[in-house]
N, CA, C and O atoms as a GROMACS GRO file, in nm:
protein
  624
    1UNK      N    1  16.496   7.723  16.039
    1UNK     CA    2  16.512   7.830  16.134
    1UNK      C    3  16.536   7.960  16.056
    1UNK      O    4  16.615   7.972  15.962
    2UNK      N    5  16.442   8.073  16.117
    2UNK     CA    6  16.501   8.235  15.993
    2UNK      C    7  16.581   8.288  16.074
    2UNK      O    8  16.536   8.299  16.188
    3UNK      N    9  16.688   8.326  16.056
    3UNK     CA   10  16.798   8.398  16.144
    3UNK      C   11  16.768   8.557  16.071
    3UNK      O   12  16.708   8.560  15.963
    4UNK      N   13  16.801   8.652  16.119
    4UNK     CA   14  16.780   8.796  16.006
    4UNK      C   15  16.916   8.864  16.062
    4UNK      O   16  16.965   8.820  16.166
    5UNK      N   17  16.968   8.953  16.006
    5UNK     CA   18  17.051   8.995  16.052
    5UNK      C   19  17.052   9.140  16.127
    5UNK      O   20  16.992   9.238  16.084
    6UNK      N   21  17.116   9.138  16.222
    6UNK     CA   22  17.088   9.205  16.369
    6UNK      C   23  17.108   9.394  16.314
    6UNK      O   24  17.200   9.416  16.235
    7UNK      N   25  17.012   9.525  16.366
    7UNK     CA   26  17.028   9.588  16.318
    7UNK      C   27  17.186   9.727  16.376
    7UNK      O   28  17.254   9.825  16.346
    8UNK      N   29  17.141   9.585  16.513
    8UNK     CA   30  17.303   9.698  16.581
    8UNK      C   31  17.393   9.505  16.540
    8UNK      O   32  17.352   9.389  16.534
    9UNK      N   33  17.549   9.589  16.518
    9UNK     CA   34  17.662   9.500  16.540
    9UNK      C   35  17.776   9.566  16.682
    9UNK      O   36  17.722   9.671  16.717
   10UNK      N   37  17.853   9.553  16.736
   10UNK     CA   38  17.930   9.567  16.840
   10UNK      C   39  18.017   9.681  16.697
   10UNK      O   40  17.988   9.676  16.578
   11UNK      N   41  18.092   9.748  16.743
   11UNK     CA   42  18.198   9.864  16.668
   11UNK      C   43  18.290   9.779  16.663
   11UNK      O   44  18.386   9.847  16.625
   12UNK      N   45  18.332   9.657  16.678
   12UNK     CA   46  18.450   9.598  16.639
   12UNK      C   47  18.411   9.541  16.545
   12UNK      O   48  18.503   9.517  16.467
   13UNK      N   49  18.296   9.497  16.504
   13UNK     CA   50  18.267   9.408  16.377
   13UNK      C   51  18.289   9.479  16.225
   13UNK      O   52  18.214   9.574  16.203
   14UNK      N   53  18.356   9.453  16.147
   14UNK     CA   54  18.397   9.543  16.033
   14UNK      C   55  18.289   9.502  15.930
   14UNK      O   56  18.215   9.405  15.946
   15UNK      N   57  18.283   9.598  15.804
   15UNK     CA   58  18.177   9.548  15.700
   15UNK      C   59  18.321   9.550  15.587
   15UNK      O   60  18.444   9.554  15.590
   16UNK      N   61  18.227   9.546  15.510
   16UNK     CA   62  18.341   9.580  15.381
   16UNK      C   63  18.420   9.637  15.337
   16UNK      O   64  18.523   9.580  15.302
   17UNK      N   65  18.400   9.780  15.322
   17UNK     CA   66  18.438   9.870  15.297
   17UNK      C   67  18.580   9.901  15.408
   17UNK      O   68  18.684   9.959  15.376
   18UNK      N   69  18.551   9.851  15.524
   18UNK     CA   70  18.650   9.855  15.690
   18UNK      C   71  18.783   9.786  15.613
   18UNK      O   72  18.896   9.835  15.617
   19UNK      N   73  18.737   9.634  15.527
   19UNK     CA   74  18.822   9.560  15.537
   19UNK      C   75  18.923   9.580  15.428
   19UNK      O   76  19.042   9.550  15.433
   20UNK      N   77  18.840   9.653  15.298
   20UNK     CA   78  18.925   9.674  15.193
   20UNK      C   79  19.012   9.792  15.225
   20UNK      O   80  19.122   9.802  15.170
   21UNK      N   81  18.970   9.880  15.308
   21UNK     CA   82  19.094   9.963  15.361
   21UNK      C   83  19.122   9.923  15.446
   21UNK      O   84  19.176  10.020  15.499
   22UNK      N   85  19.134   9.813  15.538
   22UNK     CA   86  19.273   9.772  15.558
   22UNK      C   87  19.341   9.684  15.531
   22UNK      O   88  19.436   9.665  15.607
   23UNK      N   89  19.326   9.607  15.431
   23UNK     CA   90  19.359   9.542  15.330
   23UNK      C   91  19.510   9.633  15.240
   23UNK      O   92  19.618   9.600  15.193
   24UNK      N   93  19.430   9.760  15.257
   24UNK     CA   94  19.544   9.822  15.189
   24UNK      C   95  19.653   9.828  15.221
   24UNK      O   96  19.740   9.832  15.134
   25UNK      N   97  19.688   9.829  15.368
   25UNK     CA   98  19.750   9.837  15.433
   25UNK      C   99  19.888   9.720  15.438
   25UNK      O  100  20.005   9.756  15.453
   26UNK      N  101  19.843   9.572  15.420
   26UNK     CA  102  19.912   9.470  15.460
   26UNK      C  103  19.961   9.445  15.310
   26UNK      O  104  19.924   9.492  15.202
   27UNK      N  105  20.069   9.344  15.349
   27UNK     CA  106  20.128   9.281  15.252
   27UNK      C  107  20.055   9.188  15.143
   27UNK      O  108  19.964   9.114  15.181
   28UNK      N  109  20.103   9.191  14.979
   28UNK     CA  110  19.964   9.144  14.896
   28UNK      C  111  19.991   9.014  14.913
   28UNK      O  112  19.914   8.941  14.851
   29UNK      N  113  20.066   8.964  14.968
   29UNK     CA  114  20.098   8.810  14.924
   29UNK      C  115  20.081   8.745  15.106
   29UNK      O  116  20.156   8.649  15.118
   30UNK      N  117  20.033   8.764  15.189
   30UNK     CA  118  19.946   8.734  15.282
   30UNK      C  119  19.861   8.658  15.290
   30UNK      O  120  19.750   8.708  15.273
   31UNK      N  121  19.863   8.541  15.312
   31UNK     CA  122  19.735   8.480  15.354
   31UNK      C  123  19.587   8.518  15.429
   31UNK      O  124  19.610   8.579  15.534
   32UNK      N  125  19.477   8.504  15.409
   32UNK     CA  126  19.401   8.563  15.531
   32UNK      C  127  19.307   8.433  15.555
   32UNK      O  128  19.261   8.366  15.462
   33UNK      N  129  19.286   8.406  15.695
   33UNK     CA  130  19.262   8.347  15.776
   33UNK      C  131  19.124   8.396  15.868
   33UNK      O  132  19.100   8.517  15.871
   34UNK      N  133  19.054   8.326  15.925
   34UNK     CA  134  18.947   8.362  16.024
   34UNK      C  135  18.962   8.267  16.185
   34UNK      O  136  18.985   8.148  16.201
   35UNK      N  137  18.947   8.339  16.251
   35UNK     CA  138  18.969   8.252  16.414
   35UNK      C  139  18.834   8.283  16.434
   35UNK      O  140  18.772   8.386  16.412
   36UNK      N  141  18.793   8.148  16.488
   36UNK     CA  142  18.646   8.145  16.549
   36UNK      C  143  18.659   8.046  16.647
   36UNK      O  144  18.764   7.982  16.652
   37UNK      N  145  18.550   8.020  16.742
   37UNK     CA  146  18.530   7.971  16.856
   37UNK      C  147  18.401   7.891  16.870
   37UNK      O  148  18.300   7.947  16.915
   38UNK      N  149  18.400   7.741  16.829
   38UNK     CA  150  18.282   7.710  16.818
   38UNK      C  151  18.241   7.567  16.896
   38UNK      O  152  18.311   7.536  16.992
   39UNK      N  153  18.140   7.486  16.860
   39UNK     CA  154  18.148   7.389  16.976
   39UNK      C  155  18.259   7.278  16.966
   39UNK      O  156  18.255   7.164  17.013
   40UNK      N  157  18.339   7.328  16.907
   40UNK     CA  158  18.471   7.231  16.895
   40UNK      C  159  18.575   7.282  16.907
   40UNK      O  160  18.684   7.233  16.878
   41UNK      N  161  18.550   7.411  16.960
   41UNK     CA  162  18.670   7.530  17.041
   41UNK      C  163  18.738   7.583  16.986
   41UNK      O  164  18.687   7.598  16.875
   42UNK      N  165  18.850   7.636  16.990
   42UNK     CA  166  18.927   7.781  16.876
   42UNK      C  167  18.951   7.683  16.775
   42UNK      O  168  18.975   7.563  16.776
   43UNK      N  169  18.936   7.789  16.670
   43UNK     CA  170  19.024   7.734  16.535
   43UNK      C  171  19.041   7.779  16.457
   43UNK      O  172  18.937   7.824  16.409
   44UNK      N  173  19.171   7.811  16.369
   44UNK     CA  174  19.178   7.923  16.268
   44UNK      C  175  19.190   7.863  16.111
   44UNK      O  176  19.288   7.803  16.066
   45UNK      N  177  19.077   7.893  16.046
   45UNK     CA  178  19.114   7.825  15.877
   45UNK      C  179  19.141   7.920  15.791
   45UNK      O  180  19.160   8.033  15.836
   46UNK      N  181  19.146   7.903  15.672
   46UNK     CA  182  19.178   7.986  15.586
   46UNK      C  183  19.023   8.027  15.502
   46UNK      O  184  18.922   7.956  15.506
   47UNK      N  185  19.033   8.150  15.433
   47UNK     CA  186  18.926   8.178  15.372
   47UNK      C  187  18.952   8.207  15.255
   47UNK      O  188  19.045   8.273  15.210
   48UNK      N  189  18.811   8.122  15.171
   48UNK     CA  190  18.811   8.143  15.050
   48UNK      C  191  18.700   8.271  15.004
   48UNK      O  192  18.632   8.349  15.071
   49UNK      N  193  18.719   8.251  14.856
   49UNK     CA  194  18.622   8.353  14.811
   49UNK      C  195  18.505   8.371  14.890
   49UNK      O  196  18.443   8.289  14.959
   50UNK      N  197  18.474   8.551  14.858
   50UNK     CA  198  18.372   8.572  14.940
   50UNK      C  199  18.257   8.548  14.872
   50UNK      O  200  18.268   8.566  14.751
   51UNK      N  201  18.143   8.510  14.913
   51UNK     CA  202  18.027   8.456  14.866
   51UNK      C  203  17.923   8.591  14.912
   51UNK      O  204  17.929   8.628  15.029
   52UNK      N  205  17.834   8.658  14.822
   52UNK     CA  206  17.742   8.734  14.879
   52UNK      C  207  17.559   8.689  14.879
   52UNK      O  208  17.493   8.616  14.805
   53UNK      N  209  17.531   8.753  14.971
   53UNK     CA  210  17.381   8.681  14.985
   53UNK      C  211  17.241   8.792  15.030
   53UNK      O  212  17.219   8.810  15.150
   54UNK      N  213  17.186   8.834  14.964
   54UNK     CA  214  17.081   8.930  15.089
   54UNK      C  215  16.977   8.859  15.157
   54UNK      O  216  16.888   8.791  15.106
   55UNK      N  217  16.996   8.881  15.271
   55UNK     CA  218  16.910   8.825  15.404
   55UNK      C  219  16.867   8.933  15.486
   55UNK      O  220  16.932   9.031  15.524
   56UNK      N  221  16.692   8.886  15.519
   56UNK     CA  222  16.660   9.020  15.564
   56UNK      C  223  16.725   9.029  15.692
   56UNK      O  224  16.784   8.939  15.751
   57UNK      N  225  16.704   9.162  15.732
   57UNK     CA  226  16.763   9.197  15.869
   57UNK      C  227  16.637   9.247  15.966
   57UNK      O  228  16.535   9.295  15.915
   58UNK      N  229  16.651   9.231  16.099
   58UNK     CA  230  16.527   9.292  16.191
   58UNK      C  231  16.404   9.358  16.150
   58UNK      O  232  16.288   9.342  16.188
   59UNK      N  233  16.459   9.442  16.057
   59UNK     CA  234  16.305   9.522  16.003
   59UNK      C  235  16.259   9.497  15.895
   59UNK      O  236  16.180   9.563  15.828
   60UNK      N  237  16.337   9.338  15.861
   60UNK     CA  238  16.253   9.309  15.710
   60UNK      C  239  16.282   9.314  15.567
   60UNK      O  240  16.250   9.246  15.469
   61UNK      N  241  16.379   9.450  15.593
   61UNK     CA  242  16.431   9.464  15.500
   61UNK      C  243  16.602   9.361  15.449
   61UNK      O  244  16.704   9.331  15.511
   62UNK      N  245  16.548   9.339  15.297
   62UNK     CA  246  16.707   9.256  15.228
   62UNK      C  247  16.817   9.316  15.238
   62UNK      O  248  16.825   9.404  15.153
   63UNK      N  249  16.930   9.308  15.322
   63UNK     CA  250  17.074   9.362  15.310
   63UNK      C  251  17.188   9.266  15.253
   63UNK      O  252  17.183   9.147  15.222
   64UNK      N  253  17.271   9.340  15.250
   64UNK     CA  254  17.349   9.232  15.139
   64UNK      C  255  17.417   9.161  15.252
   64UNK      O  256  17.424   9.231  15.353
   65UNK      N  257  17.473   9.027  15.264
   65UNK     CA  258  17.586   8.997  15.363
   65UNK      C  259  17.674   8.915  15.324
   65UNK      O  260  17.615   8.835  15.252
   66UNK      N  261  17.832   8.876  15.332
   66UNK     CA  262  17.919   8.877  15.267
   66UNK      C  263  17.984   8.778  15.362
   66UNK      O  264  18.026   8.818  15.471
   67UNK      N  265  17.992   8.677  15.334
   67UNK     CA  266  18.083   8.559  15.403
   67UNK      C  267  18.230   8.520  15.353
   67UNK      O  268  18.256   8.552  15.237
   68UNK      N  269  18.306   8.470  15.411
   68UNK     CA  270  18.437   8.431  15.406
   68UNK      C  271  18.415   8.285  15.442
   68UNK      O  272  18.412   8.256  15.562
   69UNK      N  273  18.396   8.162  15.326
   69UNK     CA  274  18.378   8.057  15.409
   69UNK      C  275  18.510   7.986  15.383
   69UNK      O  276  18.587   8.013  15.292
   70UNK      N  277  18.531   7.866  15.500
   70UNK     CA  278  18.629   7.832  15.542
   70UNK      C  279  18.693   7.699  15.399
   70UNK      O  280  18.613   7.616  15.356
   71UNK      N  281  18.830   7.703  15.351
   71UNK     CA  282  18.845   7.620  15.264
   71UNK      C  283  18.982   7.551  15.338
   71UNK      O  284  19.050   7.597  15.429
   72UNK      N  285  18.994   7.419  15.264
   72UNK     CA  286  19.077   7.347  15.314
   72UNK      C  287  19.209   7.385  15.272
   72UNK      O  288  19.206   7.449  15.166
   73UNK      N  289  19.338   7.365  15.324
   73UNK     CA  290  19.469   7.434  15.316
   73UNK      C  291  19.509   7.392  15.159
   73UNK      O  292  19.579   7.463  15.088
   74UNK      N  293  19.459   7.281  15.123
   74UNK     CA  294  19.520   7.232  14.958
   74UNK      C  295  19.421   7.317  14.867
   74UNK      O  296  19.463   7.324  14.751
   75UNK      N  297  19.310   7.378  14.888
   75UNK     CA  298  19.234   7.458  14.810
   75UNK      C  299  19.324   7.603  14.743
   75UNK      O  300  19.397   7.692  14.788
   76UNK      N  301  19.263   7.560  14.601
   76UNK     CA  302  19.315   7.698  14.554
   76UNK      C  303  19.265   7.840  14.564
   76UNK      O  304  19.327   7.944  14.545
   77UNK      N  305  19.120   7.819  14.604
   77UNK     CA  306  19.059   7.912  14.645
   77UNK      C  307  19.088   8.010  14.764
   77UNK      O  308  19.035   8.120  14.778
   78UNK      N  309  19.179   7.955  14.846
   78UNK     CA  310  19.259   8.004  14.948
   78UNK      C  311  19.273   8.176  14.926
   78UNK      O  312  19.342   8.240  14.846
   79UNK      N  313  19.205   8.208  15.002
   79UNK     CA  314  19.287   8.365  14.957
   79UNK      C  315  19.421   8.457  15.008
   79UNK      O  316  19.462   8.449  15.124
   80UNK      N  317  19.473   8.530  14.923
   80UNK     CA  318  19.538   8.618  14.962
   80UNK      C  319  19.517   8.737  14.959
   80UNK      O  320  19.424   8.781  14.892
   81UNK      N  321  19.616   8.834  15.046
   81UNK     CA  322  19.542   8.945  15.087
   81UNK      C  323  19.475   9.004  14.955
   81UNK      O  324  19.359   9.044  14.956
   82UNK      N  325  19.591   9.010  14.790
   82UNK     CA  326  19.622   9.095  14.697
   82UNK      C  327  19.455   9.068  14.649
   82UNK      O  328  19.381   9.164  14.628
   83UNK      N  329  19.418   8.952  14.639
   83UNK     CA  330  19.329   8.878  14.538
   83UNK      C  331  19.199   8.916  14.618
   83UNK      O  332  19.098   8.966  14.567
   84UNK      N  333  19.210   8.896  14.707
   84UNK     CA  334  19.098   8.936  14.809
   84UNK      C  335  19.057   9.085  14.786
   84UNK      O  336  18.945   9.089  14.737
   85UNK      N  337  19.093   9.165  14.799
   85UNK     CA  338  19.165   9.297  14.819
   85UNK      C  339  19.001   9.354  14.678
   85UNK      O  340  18.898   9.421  14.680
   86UNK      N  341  19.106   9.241  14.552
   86UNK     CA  342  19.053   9.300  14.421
   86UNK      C  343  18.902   9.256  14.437
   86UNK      O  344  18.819   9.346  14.437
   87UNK      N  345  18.860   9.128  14.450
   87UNK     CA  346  18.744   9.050  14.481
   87UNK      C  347  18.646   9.147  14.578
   87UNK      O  348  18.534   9.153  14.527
   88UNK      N  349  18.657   9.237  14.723
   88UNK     CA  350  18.585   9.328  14.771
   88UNK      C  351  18.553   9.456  14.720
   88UNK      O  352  18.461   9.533  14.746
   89UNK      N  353  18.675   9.465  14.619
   89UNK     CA  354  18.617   9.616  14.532
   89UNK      C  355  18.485   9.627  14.515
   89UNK      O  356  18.407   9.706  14.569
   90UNK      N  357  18.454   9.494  14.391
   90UNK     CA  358  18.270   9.555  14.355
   90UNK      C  359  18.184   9.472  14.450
   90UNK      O  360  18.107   9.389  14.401
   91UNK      N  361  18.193   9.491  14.600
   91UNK     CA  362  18.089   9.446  14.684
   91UNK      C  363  18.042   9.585  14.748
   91UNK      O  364  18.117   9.682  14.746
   92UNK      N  365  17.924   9.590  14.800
   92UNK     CA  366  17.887   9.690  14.906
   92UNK      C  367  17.961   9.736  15.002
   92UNK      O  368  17.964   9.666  15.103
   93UNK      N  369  18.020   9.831  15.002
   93UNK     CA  370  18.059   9.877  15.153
   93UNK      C  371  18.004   9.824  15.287
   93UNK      O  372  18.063   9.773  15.382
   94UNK      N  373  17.915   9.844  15.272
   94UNK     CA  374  17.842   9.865  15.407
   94UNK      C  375  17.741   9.736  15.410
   94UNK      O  376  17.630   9.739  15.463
   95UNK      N  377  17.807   9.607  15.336
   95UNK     CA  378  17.759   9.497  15.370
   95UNK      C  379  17.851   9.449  15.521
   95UNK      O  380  17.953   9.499  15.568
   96UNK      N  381  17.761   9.328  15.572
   96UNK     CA  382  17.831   9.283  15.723
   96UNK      C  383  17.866   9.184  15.626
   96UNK      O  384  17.816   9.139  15.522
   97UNK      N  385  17.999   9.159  15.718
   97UNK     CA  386  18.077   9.061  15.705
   97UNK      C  387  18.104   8.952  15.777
   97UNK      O  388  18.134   8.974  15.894
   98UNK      N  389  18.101   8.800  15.730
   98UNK     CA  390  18.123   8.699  15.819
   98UNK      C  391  18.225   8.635  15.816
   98UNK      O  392  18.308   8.673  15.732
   99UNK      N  393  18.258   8.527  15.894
   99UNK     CA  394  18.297   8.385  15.825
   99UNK      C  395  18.239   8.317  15.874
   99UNK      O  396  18.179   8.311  15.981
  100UNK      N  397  18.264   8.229  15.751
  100UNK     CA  398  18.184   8.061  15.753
  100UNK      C  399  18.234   7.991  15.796
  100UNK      O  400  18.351   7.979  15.758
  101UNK      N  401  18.200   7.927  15.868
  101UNK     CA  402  18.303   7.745  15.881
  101UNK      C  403  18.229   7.632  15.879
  101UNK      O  404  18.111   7.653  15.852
  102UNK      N  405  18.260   7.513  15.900
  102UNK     CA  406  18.159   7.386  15.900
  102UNK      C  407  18.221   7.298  16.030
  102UNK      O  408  18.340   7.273  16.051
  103UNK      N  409  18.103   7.258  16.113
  103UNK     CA  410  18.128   7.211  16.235
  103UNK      C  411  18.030   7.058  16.210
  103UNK      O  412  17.960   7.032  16.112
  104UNK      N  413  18.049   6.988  16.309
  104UNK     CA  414  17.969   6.830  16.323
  104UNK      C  415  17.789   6.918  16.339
  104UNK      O  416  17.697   6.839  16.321
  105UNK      N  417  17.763   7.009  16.357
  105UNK     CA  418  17.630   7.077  16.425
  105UNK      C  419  17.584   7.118  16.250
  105UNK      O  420  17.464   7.096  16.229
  106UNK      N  421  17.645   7.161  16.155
  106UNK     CA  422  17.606   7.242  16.051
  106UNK      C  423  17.725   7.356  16.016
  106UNK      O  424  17.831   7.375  16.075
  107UNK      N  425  17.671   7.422  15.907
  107UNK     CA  426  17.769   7.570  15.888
  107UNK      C  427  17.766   7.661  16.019
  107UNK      O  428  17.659   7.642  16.077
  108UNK      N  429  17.831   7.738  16.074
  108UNK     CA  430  17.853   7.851  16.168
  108UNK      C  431  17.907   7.974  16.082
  108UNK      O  432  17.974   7.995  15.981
  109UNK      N  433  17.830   8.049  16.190
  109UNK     CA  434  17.924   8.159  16.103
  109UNK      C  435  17.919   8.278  16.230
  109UNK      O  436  17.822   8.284  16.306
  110UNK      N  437  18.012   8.350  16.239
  110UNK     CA  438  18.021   8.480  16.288
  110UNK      C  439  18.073   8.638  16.246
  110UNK      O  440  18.177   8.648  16.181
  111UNK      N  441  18.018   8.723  16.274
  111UNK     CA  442  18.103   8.830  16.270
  111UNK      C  443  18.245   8.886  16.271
  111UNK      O  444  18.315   8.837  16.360
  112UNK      N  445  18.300   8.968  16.200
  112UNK     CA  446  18.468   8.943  16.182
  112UNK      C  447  18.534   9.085  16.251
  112UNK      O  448  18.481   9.192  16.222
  113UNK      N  449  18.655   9.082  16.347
  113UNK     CA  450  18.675   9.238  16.349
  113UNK      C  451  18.805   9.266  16.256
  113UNK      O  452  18.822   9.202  16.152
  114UNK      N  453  18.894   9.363  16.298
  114UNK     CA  454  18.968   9.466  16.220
  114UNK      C  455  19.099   9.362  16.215
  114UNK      O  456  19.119   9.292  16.314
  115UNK      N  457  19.187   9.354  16.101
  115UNK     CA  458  19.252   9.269  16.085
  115UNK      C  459  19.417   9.236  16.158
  115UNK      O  460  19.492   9.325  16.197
  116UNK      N  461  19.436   9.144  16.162
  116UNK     CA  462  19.572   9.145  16.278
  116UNK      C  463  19.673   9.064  16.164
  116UNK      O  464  19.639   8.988  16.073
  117UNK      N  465  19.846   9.122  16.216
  117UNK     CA  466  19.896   9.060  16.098
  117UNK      C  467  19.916   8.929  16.191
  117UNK      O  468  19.901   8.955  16.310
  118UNK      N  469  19.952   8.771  16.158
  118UNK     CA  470  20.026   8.664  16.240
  118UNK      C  471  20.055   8.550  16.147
  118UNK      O  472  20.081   8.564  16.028
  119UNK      N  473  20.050   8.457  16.200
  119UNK     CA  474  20.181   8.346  16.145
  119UNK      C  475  20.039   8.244  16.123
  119UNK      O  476  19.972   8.228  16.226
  120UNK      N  477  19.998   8.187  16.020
  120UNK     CA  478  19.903   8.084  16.010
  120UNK      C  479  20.007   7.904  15.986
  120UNK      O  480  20.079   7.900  15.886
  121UNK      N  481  20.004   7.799  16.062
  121UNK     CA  482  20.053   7.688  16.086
  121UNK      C  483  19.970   7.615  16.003
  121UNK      O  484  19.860   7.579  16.047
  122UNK      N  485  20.013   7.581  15.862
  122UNK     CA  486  19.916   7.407  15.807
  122UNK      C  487  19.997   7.324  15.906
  122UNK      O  488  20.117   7.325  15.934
  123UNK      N  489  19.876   7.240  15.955
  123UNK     CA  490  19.837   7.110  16.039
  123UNK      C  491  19.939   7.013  15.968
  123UNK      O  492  20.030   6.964  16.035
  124UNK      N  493  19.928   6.983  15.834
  124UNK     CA  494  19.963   6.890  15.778
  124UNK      C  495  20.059   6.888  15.751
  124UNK      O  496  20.088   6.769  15.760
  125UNK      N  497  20.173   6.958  15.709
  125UNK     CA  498  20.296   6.989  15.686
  125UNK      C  499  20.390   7.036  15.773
  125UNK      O  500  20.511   7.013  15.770
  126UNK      N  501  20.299   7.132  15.886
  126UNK     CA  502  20.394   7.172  16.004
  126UNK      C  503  20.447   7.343  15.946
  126UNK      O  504  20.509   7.413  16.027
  127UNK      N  505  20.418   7.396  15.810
  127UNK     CA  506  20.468   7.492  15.718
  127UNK      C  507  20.421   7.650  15.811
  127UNK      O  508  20.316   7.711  15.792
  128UNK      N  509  20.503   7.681  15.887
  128UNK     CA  510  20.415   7.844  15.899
  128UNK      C  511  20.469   7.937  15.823
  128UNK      O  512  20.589   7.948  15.795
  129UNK      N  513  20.327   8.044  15.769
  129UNK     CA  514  20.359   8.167  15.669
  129UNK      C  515  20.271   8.270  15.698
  129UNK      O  516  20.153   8.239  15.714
  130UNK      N  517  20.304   8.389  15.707
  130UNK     CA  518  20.253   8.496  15.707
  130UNK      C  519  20.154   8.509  15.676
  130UNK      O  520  20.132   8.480  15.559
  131UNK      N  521  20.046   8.554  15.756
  131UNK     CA  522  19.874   8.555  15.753
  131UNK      C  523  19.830   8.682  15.828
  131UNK      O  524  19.875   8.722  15.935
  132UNK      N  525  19.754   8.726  15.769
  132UNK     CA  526  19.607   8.823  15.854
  132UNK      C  527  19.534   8.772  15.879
  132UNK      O  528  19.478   8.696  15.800
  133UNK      N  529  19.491   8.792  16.026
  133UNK     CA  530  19.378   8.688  16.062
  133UNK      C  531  19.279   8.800  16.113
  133UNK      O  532  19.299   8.909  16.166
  134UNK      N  533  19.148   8.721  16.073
  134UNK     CA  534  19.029   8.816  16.072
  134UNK      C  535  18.967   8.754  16.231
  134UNK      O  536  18.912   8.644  16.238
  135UNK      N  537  18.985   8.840  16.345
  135UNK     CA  538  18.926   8.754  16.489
  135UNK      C  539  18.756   8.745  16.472
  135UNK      O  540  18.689   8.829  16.414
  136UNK      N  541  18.713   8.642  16.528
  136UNK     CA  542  18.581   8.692  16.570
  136UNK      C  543  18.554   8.792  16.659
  136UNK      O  544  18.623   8.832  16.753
  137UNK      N  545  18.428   8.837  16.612
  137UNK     CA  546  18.353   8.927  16.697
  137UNK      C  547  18.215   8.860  16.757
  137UNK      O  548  18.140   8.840  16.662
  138UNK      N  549  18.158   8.820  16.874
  138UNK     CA  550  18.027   8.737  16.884
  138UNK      C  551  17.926   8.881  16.877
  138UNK      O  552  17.934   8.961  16.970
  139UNK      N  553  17.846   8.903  16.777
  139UNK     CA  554  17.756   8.956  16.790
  139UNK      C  555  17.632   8.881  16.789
  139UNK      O  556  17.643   8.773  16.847
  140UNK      N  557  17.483   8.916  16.726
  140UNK     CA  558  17.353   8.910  16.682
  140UNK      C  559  17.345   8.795  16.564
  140UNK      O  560  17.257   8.719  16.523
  141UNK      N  561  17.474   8.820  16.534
  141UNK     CA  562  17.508   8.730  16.368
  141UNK      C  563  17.593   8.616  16.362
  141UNK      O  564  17.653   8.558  16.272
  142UNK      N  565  17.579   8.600  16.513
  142UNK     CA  566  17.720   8.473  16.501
  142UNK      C  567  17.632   8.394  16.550
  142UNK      O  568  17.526   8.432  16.602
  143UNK      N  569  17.678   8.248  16.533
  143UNK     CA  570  17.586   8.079  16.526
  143UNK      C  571  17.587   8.043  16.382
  143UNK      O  572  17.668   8.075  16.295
  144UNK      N  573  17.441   7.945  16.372
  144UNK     CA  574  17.428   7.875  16.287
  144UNK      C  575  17.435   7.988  16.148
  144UNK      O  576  17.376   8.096  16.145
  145UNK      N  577  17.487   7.955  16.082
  145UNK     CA  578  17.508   8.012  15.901
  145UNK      C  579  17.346   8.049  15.857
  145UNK      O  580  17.251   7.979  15.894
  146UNK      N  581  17.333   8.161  15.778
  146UNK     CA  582  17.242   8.224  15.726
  146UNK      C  583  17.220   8.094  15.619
  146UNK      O  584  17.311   8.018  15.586
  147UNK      N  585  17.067   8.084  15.568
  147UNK     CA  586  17.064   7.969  15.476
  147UNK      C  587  17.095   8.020  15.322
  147UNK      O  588  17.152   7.952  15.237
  148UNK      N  589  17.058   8.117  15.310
  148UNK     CA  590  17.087   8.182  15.198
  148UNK      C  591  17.265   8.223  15.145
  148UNK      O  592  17.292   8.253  15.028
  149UNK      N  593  17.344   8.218  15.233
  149UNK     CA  594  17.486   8.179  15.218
  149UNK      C  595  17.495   8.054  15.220
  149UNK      O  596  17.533   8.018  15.108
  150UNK      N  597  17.472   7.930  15.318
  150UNK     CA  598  17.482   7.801  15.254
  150UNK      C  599  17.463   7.749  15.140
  150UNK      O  600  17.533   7.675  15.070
  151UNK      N  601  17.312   7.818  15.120
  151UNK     CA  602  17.258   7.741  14.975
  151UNK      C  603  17.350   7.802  14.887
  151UNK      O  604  17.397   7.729  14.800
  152UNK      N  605  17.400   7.967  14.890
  152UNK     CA  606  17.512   7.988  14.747
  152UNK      C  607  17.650   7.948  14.771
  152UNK      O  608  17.740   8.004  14.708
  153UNK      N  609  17.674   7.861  14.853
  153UNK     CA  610  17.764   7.825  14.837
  153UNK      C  611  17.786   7.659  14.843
  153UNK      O  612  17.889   7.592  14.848
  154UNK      N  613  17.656   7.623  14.840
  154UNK     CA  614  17.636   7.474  14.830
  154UNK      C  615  17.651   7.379  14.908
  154UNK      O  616  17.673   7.263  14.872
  155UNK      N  617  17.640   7.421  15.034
  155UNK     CA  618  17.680   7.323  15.133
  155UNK      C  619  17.577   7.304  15.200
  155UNK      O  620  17.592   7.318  15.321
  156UNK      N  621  17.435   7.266  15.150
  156UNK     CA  622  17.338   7.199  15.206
  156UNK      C  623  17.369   7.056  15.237
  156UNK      O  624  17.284   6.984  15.289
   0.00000   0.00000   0.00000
């Protein structure tokens, strides 16, 4: 399936550049998190490193796009705000931004908006700690995962 990426997004959907300033803003030792809504209903994971990919968009042309895919709570890859923060410096501004997750259907992914501070709960421990969570936004770009972010991040 070619998905491309959409040439309007909704004004809540942030790109890069949105997130590293407000990034600035929050505490460095923050968790950040993504809430999405998918065929297995809300759920908020944590995000690891961002993975970048260019996929064309509507008119053809390659834009860069920048995922947050979802890692498991024992992963070290886990990010925080500080590390994150440094990691979006040398990306595009004005790349779109996702997150990833993995569902029984394949990867998903959607659009992200402006960041909220809240309390992220591991499942497994019962442990809550201070998190930014990135909400979805459903635009043009949300569903099945771009293949070109799967494949760099290996989850064919």
């Amino acid at each position: 399936m070619l998905l491309t990426v959409p040439l309007e997004v909704p004004d809540t959907a942030i790109r890069v550049g949105h997130l590293r300033a407000q990034l600035e803003q929050l505490p460095d030792d923050y968790l950040v998190v993504a809430d999405h809504h998918g065929p297995e209903g809300e759920s908020r994971t944590l995000v690891g490193w961002p993975v970048t990919a260019p996929v064309r968009d509507e008119s053809g042309r390659r834009v860069p796009v920048v995922a947050l895919p979802e890692v498991h709570p024992s992963d070290t890859a886990a990010m925080r705000v500080s590390f994150l923060r440094g990691m979006l410096a040398a990306l595009p501004a004005d790349a779109l931004l996702v997150a990833l997750w993995e569902t029984s259907d394949g990867p998903r992914q959607s659009t992200v908006g402006w960041p909220v501070e809240t309390d992220y709960v591991d499942e497994e421990s019962g442990v809550s700690v201070r998190a930014v969570s990135l909400p979805q936004v459903v635009s043009g770009a949300t569903g099945y995962a771009y293949d070109e972010l799967v494949y760099n991040l290996g989850w064919e």
